[in-house]
C-alpha positions in Angstrom: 0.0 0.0 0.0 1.3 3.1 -0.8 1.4 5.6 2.2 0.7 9.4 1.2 3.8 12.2 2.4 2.1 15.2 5.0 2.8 18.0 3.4 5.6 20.6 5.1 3.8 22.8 7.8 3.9 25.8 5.6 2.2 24.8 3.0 -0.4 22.8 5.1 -0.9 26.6 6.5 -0.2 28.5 3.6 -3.1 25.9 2.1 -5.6 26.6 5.3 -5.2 30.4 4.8 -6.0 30.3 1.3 -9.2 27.6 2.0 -10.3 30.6 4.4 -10.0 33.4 2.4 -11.7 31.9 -0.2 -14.4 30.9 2.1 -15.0 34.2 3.4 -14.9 35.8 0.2 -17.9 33.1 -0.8 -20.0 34.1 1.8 -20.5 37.0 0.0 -22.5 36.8 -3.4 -20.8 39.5 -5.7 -24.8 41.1 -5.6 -24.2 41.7 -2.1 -20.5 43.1 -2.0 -21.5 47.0 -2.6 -23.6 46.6 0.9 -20.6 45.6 2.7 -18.9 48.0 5.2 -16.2 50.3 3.3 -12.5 50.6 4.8 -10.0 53.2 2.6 -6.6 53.3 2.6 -4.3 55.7 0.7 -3.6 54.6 -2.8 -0.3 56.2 -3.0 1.1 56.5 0.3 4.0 58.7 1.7 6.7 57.0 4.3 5.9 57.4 7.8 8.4 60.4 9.6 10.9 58.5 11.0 11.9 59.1 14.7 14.7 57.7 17.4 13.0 58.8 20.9 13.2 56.8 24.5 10.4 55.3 25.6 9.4 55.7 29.5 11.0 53.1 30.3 14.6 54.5 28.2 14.6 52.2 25.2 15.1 53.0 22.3 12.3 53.6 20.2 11.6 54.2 16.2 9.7 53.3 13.3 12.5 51.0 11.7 12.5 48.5 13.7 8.6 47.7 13.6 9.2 47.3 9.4 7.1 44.3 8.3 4.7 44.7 11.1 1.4 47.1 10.5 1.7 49.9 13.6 -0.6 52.1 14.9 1.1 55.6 16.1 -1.5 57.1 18.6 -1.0 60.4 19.6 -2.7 61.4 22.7 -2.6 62.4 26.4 -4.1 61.2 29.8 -6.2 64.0 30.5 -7.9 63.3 27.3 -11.0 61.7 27.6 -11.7 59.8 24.2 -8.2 58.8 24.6 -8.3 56.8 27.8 -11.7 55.5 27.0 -10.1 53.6 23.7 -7.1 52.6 25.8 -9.0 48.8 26.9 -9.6 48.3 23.1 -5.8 49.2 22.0 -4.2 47.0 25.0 -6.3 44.3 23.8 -5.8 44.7 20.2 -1.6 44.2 20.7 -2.1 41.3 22.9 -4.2 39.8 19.8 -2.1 40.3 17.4 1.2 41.1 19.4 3.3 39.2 16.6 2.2 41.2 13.6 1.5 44.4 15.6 3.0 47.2 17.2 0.6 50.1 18.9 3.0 52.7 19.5 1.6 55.7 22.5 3.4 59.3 21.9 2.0 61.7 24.5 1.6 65.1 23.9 1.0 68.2 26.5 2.7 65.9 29.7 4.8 68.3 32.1 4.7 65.6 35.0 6.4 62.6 33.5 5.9 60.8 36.8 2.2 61.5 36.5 2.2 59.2 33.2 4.3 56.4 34.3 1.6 56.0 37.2 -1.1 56.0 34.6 0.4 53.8 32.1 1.4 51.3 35.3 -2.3 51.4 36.2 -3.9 50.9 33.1 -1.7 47.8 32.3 -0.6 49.0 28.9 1.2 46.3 26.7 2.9 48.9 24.3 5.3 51.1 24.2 4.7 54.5 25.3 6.8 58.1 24.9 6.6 61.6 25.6 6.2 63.4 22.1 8.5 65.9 20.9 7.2 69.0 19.2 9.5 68.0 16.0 7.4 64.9 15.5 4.3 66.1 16.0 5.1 68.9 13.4 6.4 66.0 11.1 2.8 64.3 11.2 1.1 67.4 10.0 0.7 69.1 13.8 -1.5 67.4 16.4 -5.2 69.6 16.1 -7.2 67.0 18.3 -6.9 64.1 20.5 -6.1 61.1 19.6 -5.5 61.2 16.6 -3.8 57.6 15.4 -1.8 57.0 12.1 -2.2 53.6 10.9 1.1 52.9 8.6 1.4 49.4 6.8 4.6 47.1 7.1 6.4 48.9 4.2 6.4 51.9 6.2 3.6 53.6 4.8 0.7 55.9 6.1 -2.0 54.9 4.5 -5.1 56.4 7.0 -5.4 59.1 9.8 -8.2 58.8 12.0 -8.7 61.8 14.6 -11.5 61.1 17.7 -12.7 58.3 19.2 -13.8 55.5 16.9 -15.4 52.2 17.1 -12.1 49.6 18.4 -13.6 47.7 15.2 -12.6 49.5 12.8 -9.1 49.3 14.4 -8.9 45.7 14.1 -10.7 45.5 10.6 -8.0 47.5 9.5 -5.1 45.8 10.7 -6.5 42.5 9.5 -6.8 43.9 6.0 -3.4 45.6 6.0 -2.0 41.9 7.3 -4.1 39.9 5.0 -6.1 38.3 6.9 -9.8 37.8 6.1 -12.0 40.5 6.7 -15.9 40.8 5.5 -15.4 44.6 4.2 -15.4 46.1 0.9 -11.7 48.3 0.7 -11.3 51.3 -1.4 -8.6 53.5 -2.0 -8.6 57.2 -2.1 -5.7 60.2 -3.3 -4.5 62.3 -0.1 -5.7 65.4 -0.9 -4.6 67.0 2.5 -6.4 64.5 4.7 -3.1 62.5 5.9 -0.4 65.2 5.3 -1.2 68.7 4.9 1.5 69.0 2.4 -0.7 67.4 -0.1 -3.4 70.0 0.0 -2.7 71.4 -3.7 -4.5 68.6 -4.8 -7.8 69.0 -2.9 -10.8 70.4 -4.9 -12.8 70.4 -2.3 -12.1 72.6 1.4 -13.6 72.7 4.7 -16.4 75.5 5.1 -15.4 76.9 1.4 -17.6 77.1 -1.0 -17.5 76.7 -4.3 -20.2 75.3 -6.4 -21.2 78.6 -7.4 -17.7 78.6 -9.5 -17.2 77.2 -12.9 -14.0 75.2 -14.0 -11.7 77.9 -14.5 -13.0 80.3 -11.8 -12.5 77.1 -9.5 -9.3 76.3 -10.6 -8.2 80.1 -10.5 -9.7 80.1 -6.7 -7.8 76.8 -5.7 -4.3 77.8 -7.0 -4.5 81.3 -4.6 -6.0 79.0 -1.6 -2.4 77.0 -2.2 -0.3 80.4 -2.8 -1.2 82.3 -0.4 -0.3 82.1 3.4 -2.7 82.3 6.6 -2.6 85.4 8.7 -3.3 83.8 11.5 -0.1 83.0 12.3 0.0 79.0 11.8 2.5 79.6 8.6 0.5 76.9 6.4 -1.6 78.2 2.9 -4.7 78.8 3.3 -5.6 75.2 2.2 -3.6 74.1 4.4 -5.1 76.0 7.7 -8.6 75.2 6.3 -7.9 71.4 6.2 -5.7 71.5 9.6 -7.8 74.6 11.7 -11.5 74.5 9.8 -12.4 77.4 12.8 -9.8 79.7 11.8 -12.1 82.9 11.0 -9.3 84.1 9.2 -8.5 81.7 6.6 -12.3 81.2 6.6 -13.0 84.5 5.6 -9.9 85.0 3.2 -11.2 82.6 1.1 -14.4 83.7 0.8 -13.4 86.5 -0.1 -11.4 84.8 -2.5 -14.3 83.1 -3.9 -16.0 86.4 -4.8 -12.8 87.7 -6.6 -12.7 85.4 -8.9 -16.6 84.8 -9.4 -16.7 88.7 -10.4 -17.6 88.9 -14.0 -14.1 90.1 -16.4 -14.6 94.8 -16.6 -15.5 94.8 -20.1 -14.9 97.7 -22.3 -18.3 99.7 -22.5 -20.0 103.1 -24.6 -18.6 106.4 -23.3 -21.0 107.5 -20.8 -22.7 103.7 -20.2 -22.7 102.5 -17.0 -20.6 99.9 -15.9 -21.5 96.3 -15.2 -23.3 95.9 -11.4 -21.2 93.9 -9.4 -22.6 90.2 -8.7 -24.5 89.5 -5.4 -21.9 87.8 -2.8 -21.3 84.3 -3.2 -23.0 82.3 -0.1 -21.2 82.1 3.2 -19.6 78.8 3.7 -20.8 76.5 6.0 -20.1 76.5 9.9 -17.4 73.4 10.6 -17.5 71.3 13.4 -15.2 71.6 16.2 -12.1 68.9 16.5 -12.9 66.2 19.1 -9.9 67.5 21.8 -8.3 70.7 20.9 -5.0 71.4 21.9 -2.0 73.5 21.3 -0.1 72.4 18.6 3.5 74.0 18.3 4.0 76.8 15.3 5.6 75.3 12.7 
């Protein structure tokens, strides 16, 4: 009788994970795939800011070293309220997936270091955790709200930015994706248009509280290339796209480009009769609309 060979362990695995996927991917008729839950990632990603800090308890701590794991780069602070309220979730999400996974915690506005290590003692956290510099918090665009949490895959890549408390599912649906794992959710990509870093604002179209559908093409256009050439007064030192996307409730930028938006909506002076009156200048173009406040404002350092 001749006696079959088991397969090597890898590809006895490699063979279960591919049974799964397939599995999971049957469950779902195609009919049925544009009413499943959307995740997005970044279709052309930038490299995460690399860093070389001490964690609280004086390693060494950087981005390299977590390459071919997926990381999640929280930014928050203990008297933050969303923030401690998705700390359970986050502790339990490493010790899930603490071989493909690092959560890494950079604290911002912390004078009493001592304070912190209590909290973090306390709280039982399984991850690494770090007082942030102002550099890096400048590097990831300045920090407008707590938390706000990078998710970068195991290239080294940012591919999504979520700022406020969300659902700890979405956390773990995304790191599933990002690992290959199975997941029952429909993922898109999308171009950074200023979302992720703010130095990809030129290519929005659309701005926080400005309003433009009163423009055509070119007046749009026209009205988008002075949003990314001219500079805030309000003293952050972005563009105007740029403080609209990072500060929507700066009045100033607000208003600038508003004003902006009647400019270039005002009809070309055309050359008219001696004596006939001139064209009537065009009724304002509509206010924009009010933004929503961040979740956690805090004081982000000038650039």
């Amino acid at each position: 009788m001749n006696r079959l060979t088991p397969l090597p362990k890898s590809l006895r695995v490699g063979f279960a994970f591919a049974l799964l996927t397939a599995l999971s991917i049957s469950l779902f008729p195609a009919s049925s795939l544009s009413q499943l839950p959307v995740i997005r990632f970044v279709r052309d990603p930038d490299p995460a800011p690399e860093f070389k800090i001490k964690d609280l308890e004086g390693n060494d701590l950087n981005l390299v070293s977590t390459r071919g794991k997926v990381v999640l780069l929280n930014f928050w602070a203990i008297w933050c309220g969303p923030c401690r309220a998705e700390i359970p979730s986050l502790i339990a999400l490493q010790q899930r997936y603490k071989d493909q996974l690092q959560i890494i915690g950079l604290v911002v506005d912390q004078d009493d270091e001592q304070e912190l290590r209590r909290f973090v003692k306390e709280e039982g956290l399984n991850y690494p955790v770090a007082l942030a510099p102002g550099k890096i918090r400048l590097d990831y665009g300045g920090i407008a709200a707590l938390p706000t949490l990078f998710v970068i895959n195991s290239e080294g890549k940012v591919v999504q930015k979520h700022v406020g408390l969300f659902n700890p599912s979405l956390y773990e649906t995304e790191v599933r994706a990002l690992l290959g794992l199975p997941v029952a959710v429909k993922v898109e990509t999308f171009d950074d248009t200023g979302e992720i870093f703010l130095k990809h604002a030129d290519r929005a179209t659309m701005l926080p509280g400005v309003d433009t559908s009163g423009l055509n093409t070119d007046q749009r256009n026209a009205a988008l290339h002075k949003f990314n050439a001219e500079s805030c007064s309000c003293g952050c030192k972005f563009t105007l796209a740029q403080c609209r996307i990072y500060d929507p409730n700066c009045q100033m930028s607000k208003d600038r480009t508003a004003a902006i938006v009647k400019e270039v909506s005002s009809p070309q002076e055309k050359a008219s009769p001696e004596g006939a009156p001139g064209p009537q200048n065009p009724a304002p173009a509509p206010a924009p609309a009010e933004a929503s406040a961040p979740p956690a404002s805090i004081a982000s350092p000038k650039p």
